[in-house]
KOLNUVO-342144 format. One record per atom (N, C-alpha, C, O): atom name; residue number from 0; x, y, z. Coordinates in nm, 2 decimals, decimal comma. Layout:
% KOLNUVO-342144
{atom=CA	n=NUM	x=X	y=Y	z=Z}
...
//
This chain:
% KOLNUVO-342144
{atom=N	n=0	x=-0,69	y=-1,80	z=1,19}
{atom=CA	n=0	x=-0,64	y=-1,67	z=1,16}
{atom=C	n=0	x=-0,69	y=-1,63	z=1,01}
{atom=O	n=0	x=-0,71	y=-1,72	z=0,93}
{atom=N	n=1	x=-0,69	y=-1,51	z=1,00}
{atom=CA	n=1	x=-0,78	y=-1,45	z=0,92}
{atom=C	n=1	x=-0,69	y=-1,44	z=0,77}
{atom=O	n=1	x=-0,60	y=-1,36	z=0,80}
{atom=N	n=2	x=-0,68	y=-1,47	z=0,68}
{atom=CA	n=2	x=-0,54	y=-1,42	z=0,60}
{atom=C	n=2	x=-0,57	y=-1,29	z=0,51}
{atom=O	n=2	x=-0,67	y=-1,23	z=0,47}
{atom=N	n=3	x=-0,46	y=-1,26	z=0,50}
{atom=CA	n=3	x=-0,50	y=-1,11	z=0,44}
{atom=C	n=3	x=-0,35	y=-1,09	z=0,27}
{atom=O	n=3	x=-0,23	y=-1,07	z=0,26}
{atom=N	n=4	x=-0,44	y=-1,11	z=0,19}
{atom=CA	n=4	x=-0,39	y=-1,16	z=0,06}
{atom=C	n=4	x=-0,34	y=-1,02	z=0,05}
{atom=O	n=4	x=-0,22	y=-1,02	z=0,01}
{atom=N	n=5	x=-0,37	y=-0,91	z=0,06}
{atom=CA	n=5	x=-0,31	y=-0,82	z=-0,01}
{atom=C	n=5	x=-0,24	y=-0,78	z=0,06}
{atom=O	n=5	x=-0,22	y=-0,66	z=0,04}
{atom=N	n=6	x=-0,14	y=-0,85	z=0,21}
{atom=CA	n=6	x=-0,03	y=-0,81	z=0,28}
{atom=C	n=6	x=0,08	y=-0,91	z=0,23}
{atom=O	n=6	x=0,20	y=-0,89	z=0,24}
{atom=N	n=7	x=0,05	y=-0,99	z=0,19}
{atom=CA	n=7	x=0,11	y=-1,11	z=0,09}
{atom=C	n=7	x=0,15	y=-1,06	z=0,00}
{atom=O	n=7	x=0,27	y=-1,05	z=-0,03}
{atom=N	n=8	x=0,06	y=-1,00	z=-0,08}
{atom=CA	n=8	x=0,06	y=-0,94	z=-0,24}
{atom=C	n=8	x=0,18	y=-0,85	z=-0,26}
{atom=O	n=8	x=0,28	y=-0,87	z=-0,32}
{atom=N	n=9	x=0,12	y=-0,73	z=-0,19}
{atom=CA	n=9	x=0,23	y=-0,56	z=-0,11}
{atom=C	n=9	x=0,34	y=-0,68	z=-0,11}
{atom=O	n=9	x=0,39	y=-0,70	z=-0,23}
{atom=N	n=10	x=0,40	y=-0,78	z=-0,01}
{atom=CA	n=10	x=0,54	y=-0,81	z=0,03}
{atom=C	n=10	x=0,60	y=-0,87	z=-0,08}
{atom=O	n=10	x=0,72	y=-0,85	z=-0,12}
{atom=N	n=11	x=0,51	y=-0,93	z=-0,13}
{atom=CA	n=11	x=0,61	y=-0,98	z=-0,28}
{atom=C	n=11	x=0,62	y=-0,90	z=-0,40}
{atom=O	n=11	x=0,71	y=-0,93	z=-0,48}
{atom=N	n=12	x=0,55	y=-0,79	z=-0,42}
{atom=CA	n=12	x=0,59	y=-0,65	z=-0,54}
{atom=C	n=12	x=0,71	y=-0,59	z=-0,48}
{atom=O	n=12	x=0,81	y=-0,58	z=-0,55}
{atom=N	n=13	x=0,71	y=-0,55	z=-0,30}
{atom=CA	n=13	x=0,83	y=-0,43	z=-0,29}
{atom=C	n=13	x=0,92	y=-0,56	z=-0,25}
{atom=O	n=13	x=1,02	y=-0,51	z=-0,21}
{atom=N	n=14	x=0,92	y=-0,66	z=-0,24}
{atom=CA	n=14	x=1,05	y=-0,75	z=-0,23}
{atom=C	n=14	x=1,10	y=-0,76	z=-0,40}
{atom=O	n=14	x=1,22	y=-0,79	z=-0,40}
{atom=N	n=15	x=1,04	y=-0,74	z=-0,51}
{atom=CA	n=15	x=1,10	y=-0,69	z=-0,68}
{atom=C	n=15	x=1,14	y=-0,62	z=-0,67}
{atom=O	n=15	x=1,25	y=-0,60	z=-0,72}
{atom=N	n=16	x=1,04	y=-0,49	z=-0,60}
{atom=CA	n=16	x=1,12	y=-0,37	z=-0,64}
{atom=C	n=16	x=1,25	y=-0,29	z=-0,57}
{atom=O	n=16	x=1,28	y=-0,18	z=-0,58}
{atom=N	n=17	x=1,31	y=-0,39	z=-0,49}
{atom=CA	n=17	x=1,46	y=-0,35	z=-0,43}
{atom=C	n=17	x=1,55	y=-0,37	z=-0,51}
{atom=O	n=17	x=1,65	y=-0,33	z=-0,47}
{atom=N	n=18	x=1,56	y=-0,42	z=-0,64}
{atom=CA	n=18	x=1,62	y=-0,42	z=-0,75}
{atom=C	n=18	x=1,61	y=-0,32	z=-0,88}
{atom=O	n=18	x=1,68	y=-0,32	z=-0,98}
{atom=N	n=19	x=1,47	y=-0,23	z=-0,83}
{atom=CA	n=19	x=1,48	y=-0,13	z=-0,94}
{atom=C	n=19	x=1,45	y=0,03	z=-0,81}
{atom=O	n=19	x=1,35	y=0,05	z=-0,74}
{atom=N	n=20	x=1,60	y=0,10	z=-0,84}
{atom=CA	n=20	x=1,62	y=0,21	z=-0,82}
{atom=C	n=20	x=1,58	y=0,31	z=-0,76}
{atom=O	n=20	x=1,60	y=0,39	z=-0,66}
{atom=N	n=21	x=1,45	y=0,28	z=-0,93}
{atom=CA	n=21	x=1,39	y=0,43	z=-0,93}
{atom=C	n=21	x=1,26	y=0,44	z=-0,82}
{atom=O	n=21	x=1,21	y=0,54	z=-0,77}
{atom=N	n=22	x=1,22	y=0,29	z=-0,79}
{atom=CA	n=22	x=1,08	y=0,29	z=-0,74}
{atom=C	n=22	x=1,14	y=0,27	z=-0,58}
{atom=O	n=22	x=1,05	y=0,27	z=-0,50}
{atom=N	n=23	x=1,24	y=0,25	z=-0,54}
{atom=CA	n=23	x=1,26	y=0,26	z=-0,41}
{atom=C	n=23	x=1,28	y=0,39	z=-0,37}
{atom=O	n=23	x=1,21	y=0,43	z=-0,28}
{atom=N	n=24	x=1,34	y=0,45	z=-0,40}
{atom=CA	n=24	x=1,34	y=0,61	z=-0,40}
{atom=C	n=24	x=1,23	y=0,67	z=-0,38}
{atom=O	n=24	x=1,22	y=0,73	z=-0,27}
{atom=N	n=25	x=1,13	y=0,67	z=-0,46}
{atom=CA	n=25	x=0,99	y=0,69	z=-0,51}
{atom=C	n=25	x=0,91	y=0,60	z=-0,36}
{atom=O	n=25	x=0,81	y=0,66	z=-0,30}
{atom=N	n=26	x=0,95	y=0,51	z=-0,32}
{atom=CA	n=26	x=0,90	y=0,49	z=-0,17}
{atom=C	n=26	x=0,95	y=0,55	z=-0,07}
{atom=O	n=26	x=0,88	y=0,59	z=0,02}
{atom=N	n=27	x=1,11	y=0,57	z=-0,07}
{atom=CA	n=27	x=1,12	y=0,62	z=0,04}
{atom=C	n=27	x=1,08	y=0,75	z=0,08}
{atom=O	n=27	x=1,09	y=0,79	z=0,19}
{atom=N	n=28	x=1,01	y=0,85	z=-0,05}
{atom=CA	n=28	x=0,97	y=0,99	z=-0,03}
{atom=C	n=28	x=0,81	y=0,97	z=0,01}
{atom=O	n=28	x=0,74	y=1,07	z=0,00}
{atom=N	n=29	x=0,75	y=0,86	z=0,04}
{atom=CA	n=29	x=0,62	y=0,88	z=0,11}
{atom=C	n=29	x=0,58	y=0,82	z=0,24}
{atom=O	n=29	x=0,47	y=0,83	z=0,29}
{atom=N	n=30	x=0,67	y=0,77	z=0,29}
{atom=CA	n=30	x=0,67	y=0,79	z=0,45}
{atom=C	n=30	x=0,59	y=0,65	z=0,48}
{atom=O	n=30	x=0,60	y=0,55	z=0,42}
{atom=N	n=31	x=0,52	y=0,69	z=0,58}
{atom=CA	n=31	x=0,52	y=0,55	z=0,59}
{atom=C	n=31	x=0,33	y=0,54	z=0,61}
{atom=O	n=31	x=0,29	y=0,62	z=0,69}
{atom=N	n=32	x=0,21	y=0,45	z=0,54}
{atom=CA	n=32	x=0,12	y=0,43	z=0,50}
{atom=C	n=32	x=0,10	y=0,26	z=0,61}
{atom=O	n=32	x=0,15	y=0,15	z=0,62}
{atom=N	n=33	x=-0,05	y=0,35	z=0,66}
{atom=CA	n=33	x=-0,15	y=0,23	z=0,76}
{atom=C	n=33	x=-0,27	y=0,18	z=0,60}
{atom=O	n=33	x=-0,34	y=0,25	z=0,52}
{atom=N	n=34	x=-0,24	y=0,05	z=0,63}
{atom=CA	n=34	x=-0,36	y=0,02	z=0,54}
{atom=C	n=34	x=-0,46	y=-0,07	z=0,68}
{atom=O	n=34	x=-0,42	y=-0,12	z=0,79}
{atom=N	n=35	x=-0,58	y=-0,07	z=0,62}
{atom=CA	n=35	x=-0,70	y=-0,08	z=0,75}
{atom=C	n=35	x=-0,82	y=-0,17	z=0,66}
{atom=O	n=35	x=-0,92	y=-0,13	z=0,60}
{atom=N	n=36	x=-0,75	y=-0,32	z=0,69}
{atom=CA	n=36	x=-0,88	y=-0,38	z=0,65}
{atom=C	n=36	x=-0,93	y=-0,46	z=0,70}
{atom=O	n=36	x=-0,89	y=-0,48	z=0,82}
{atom=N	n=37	x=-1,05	y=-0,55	z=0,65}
{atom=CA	n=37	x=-1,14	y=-0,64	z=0,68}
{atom=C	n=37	x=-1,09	y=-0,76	z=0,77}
{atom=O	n=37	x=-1,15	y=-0,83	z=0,86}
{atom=N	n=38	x=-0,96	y=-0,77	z=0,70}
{atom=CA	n=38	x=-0,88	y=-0,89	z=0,76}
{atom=C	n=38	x=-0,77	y=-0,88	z=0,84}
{atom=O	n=38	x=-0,70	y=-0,98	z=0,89}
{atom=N	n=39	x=-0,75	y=-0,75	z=0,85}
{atom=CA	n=39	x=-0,66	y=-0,67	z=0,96}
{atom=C	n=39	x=-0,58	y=-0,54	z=0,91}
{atom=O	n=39	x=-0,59	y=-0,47	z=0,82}
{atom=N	n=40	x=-0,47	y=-0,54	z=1,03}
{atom=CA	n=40	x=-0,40	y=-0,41	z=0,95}
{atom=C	n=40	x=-0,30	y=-0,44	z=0,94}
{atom=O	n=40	x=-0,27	y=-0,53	z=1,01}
{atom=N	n=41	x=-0,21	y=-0,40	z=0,86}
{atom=CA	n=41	x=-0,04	y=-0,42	z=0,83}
{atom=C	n=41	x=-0,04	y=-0,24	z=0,77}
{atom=O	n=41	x=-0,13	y=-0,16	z=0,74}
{atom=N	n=42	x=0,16	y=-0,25	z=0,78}
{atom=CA	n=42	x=0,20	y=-0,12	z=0,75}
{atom=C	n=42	x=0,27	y=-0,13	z=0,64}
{atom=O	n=42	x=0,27	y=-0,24	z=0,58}
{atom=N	n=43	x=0,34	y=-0,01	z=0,59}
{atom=CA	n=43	x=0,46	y=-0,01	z=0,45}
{atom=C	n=43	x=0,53	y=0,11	z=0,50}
{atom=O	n=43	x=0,47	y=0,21	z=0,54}
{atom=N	n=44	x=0,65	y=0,11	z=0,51}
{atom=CA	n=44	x=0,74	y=0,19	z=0,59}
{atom=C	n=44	x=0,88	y=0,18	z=0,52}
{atom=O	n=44	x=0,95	y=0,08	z=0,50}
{atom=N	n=45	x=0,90	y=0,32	z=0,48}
{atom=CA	n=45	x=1,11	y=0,36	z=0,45}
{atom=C	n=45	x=1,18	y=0,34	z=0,55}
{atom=O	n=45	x=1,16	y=0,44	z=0,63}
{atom=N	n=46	x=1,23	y=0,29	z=0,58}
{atom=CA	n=46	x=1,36	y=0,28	z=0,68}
{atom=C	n=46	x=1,51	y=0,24	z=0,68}
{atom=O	n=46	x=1,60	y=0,19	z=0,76}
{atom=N	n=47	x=1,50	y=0,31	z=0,55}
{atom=CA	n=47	x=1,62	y=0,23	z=0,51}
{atom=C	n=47	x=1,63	y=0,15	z=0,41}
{atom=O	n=47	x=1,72	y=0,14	z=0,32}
{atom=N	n=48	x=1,51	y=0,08	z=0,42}
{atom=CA	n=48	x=1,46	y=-0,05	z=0,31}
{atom=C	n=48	x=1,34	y=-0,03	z=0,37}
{atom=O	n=48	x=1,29	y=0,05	z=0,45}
{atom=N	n=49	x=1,30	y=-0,12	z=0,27}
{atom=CA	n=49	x=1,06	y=-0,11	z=0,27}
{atom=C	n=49	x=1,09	y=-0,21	z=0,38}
{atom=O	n=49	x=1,19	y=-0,29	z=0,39}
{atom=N	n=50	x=1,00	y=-0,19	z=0,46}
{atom=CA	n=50	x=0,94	y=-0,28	z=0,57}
{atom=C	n=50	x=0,79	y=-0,30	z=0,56}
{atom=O	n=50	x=0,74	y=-0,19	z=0,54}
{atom=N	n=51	x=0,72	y=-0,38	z=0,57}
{atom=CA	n=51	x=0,62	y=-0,44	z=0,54}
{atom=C	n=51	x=0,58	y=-0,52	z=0,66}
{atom=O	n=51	x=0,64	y=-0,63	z=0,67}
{atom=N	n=52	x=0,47	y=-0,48	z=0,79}
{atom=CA	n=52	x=0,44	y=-0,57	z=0,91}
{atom=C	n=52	x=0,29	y=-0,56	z=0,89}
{atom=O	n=52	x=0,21	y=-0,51	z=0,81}
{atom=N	n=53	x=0,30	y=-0,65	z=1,02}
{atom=CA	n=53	x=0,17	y=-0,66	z=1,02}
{atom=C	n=53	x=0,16	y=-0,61	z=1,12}
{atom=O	n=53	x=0,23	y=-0,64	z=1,22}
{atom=N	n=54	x=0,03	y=-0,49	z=1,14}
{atom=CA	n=54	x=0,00	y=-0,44	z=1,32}
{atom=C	n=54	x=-0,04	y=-0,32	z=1,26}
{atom=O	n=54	x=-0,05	y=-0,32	z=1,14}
{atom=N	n=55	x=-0,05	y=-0,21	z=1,33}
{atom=CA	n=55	x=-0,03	y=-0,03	z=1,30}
{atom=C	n=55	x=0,15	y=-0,01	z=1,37}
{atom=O	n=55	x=0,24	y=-0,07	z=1,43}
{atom=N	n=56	x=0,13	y=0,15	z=1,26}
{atom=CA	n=56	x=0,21	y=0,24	z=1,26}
{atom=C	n=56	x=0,18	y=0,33	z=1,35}
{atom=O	n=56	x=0,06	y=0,34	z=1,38}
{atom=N	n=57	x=0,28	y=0,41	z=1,40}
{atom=CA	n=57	x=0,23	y=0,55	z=1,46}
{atom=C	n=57	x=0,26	y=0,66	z=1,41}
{atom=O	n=57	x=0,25	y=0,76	z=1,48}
{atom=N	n=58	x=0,29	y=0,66	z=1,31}
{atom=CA	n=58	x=0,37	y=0,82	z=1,24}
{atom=C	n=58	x=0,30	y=0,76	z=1,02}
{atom=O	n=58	x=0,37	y=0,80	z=0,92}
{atom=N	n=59	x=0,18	y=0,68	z=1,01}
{atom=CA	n=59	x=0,10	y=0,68	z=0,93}
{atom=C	n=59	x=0,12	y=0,87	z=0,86}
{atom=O	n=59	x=0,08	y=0,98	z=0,91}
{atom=N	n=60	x=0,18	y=0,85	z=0,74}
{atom=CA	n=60	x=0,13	y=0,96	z=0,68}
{atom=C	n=60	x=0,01	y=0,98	z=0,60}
{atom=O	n=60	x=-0,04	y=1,09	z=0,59}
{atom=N	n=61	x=-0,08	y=0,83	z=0,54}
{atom=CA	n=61	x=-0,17	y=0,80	z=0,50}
{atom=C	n=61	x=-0,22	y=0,69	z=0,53}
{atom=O	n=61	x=-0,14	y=0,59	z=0,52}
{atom=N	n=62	x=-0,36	y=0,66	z=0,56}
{atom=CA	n=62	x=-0,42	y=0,55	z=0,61}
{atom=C	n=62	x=-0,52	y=0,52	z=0,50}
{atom=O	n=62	x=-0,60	y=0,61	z=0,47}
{atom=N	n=63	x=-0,51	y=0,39	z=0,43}
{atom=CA	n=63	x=-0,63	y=0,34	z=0,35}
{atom=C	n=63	x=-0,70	y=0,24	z=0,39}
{atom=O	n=63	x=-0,64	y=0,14	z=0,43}
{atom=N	n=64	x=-0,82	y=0,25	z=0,40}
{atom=CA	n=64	x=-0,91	y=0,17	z=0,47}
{atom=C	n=64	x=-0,99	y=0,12	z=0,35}
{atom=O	n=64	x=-1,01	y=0,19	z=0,25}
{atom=N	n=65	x=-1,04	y=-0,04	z=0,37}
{atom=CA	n=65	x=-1,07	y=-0,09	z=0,26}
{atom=C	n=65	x=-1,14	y=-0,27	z=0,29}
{atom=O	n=65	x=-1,12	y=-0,32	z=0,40}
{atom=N	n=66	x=-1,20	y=-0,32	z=0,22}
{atom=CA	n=66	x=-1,21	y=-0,46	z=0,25}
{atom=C	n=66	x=-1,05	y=-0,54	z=0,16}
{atom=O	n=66	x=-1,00	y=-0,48	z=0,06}
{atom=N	n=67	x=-1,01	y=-0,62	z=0,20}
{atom=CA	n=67	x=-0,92	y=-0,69	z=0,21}
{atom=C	n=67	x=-0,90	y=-0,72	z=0,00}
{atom=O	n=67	x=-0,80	y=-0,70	z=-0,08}
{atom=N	n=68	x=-1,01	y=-0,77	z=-0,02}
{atom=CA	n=68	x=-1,03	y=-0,82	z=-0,14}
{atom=C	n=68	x=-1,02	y=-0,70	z=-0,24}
{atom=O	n=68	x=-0,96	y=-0,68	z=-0,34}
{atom=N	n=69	x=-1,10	y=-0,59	z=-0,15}
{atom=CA	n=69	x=-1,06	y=-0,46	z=-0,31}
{atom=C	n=69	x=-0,91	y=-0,42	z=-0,29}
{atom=O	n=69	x=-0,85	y=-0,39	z=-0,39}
{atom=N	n=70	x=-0,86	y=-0,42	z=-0,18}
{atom=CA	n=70	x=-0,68	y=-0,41	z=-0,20}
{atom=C	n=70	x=-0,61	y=-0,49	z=-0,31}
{atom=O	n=70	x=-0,55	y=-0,46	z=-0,41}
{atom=N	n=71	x=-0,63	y=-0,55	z=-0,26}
{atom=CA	n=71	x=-0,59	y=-0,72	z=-0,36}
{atom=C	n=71	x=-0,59	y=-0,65	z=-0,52}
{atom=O	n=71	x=-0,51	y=-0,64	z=-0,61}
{atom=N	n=72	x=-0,75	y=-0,63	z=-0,52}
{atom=CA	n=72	x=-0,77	y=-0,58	z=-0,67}
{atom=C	n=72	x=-0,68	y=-0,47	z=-0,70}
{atom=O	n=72	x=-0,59	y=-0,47	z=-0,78}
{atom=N	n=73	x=-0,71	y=-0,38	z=-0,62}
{atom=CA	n=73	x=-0,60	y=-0,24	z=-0,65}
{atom=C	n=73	x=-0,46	y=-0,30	z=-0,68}
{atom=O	n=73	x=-0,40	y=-0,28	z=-0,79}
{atom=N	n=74	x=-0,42	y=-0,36	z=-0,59}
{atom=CA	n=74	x=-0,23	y=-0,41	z=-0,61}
{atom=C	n=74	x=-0,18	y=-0,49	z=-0,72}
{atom=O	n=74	x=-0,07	y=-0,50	z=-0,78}
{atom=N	n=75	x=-0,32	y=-0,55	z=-0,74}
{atom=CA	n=75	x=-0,29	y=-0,63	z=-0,87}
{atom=C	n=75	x=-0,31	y=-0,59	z=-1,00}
{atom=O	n=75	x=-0,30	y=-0,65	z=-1,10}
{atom=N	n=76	x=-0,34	y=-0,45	z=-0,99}
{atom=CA	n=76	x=-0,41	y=-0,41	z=-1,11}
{atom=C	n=76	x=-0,53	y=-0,42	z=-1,21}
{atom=O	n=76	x=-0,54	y=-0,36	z=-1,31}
{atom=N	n=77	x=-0,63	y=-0,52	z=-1,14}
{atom=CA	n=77	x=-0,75	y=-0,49	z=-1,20}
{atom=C	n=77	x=-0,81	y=-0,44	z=-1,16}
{atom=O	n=77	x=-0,90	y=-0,41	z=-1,24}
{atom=N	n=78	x=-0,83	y=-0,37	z=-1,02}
{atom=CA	n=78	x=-0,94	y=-0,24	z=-1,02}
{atom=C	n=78	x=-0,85	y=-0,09	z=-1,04}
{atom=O	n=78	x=-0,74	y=-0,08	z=-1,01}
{atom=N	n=79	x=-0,91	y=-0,02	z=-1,08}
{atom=CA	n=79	x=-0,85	y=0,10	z=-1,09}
{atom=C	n=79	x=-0,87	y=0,17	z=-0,95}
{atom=O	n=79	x=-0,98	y=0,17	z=-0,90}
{atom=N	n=80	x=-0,76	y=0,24	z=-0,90}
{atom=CA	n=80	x=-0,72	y=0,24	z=-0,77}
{atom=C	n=80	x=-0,81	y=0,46	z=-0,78}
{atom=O	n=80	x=-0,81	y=0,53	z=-0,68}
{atom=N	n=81	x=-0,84	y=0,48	z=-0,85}
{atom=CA	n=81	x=-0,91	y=0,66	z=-0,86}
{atom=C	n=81	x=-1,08	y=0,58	z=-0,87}
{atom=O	n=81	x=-1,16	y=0,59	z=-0,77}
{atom=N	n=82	x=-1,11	y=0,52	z=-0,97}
{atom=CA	n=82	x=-1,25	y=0,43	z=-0,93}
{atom=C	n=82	x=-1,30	y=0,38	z=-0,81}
{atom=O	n=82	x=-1,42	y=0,36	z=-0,79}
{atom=N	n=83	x=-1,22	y=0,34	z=-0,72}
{atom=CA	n=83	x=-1,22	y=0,27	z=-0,62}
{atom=C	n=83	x=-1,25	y=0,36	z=-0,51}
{atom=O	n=83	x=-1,36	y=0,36	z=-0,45}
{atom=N	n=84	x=-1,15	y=0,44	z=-0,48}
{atom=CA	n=84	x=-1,13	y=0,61	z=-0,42}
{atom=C	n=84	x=-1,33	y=0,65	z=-0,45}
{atom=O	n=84	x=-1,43	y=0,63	z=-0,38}
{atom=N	n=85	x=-1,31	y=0,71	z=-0,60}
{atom=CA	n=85	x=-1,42	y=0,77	z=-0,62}
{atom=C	n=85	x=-1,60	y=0,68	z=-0,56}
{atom=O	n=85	x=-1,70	y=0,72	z=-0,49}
{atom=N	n=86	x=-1,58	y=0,61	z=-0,60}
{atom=CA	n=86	x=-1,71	y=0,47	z=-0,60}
{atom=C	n=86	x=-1,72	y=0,42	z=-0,42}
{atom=O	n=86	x=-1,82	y=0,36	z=-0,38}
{atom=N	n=87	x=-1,59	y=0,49	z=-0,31}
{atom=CA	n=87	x=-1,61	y=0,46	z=-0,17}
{atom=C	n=87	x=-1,57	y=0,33	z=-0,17}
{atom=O	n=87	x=-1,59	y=0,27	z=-0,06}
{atom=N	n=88	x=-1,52	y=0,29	z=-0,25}
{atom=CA	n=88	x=-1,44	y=0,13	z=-0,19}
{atom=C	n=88	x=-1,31	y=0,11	z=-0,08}
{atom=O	n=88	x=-1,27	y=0,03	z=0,01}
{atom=N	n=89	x=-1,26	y=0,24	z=-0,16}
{atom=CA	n=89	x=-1,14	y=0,29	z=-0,05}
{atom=C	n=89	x=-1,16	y=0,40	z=-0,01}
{atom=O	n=89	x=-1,19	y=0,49	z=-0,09}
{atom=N	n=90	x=-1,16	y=0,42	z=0,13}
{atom=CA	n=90	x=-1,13	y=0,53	z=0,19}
{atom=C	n=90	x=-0,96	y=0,58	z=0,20}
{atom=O	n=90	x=-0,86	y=0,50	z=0,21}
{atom=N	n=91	x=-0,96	y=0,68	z=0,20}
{atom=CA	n=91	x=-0,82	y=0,77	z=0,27}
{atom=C	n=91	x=-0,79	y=0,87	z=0,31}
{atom=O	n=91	x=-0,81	y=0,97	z=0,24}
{atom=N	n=92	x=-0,73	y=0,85	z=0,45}
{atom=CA	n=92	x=-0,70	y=0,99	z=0,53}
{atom=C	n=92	x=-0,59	y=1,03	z=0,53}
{atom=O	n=92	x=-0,51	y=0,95	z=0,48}
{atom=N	n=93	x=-0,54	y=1,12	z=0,57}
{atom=CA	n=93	x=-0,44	y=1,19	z=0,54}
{atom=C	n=93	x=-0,35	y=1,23	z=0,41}
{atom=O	n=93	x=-0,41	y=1,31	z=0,35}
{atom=N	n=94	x=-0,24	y=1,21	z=0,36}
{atom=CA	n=94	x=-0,20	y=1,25	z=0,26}
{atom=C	n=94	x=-0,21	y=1,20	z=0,09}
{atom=O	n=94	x=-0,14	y=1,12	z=0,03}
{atom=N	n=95	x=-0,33	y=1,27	z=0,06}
{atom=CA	n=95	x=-0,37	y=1,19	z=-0,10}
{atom=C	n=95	x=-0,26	y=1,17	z=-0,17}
{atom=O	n=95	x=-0,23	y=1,06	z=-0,22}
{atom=N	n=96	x=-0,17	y=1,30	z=-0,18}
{atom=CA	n=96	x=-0,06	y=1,24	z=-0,27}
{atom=C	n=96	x=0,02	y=1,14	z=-0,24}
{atom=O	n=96	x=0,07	y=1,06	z=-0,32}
{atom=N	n=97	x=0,04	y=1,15	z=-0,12}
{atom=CA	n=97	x=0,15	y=1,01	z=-0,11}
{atom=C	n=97	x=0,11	y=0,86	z=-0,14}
{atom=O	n=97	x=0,17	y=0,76	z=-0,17}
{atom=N	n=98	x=-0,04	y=0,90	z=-0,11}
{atom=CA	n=98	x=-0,14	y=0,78	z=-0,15}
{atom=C	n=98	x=-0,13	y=0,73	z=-0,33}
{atom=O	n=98	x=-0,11	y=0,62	z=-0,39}
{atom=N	n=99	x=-0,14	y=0,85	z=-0,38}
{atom=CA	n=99	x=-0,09	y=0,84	z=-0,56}
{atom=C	n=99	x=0,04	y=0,78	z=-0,54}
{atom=O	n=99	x=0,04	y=0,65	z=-0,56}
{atom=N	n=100	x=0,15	y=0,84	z=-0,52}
{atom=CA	n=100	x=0,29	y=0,80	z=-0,53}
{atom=C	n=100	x=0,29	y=0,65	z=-0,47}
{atom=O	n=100	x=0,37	y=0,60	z=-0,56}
{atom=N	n=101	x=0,26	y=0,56	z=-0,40}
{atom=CA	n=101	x=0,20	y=0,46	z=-0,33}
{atom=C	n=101	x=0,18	y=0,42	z=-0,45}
{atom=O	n=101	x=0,28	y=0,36	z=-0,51}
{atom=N	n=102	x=0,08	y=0,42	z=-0,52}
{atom=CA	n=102	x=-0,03	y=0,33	z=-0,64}
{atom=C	n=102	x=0,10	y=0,36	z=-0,76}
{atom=O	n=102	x=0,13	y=0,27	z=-0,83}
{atom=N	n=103	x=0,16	y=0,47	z=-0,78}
{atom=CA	n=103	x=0,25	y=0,49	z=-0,89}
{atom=C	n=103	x=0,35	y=0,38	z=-0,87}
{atom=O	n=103	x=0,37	y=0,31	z=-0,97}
{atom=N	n=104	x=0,44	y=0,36	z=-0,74}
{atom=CA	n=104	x=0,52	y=0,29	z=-0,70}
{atom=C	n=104	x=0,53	y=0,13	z=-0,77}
{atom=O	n=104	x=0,60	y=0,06	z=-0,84}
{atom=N	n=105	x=0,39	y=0,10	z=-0,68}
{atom=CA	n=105	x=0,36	y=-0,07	z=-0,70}
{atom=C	n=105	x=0,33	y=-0,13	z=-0,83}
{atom=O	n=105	x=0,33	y=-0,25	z=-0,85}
{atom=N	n=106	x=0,29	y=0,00	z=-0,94}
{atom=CA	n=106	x=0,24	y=-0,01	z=-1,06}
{atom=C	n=106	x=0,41	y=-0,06	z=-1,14}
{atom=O	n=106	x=0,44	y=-0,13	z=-1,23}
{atom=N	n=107	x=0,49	y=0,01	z=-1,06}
{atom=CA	n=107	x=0,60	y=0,03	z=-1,17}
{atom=C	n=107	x=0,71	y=-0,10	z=-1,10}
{atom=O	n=107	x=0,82	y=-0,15	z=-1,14}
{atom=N	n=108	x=0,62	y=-0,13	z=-1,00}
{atom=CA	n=108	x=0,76	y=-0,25	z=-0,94}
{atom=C	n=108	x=0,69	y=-0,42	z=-0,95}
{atom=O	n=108	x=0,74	y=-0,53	z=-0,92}
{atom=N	n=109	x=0,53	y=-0,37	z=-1,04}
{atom=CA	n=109	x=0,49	y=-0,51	z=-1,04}
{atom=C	n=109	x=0,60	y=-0,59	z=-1,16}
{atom=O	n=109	x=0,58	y=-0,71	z=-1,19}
//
């Protein structure tokens, strides 16, 4: 099995950030985001609480597609997640902004 570090990475930031307020709120207003990579797919979903699986979504408001390793970089903060976008490292469909609010979120719950 293939492992996929940046579904690891995602679960242990929004398992922090259920302790701060402001940034769960700030998730629950962007719905719920397919990420699509090299090493598979997992979701991030409001439901009450962040949920975090591994598989697809069907009601994706934003899908980011990517190799496994540049997520990783994005989540961690050494690549810059508008460089990444710009340069084609990440692709994304559907809703850019929620895609921002997403990158704003994880920044503030690392």
């Amino acid at each position: 099995m293939v492992s996929m570090a940046s579904f690891d990475t995602i679960r242990g930031i929004l398992e922090n950030a259920k302790g701060k307020p402001e940034v769960m709120k700030e998730l629950q207003n962007i719905g719920a985001v397919q990420f699509d990579t090299d090493a598979g797919k997992f979701f991030l979903k409001y439901d009450g609480d962040v949920i975090v699986e591994k598989g697809a979504v069907q009601d994706a408001r934003v899908t980011i597609s990517c190799a496994d390793a540049v997520l990783e970089d994005v989540i961690k903060g050494v690549l810059n997640p508008v460089q990444a976008f710009i340069t084609g490292k990440i692709k994304i469909t559907g809703d850019l902004a929620a895609a921002q609010r997403l990158v704003s979120a994880i920044e503030r719950a690392r």
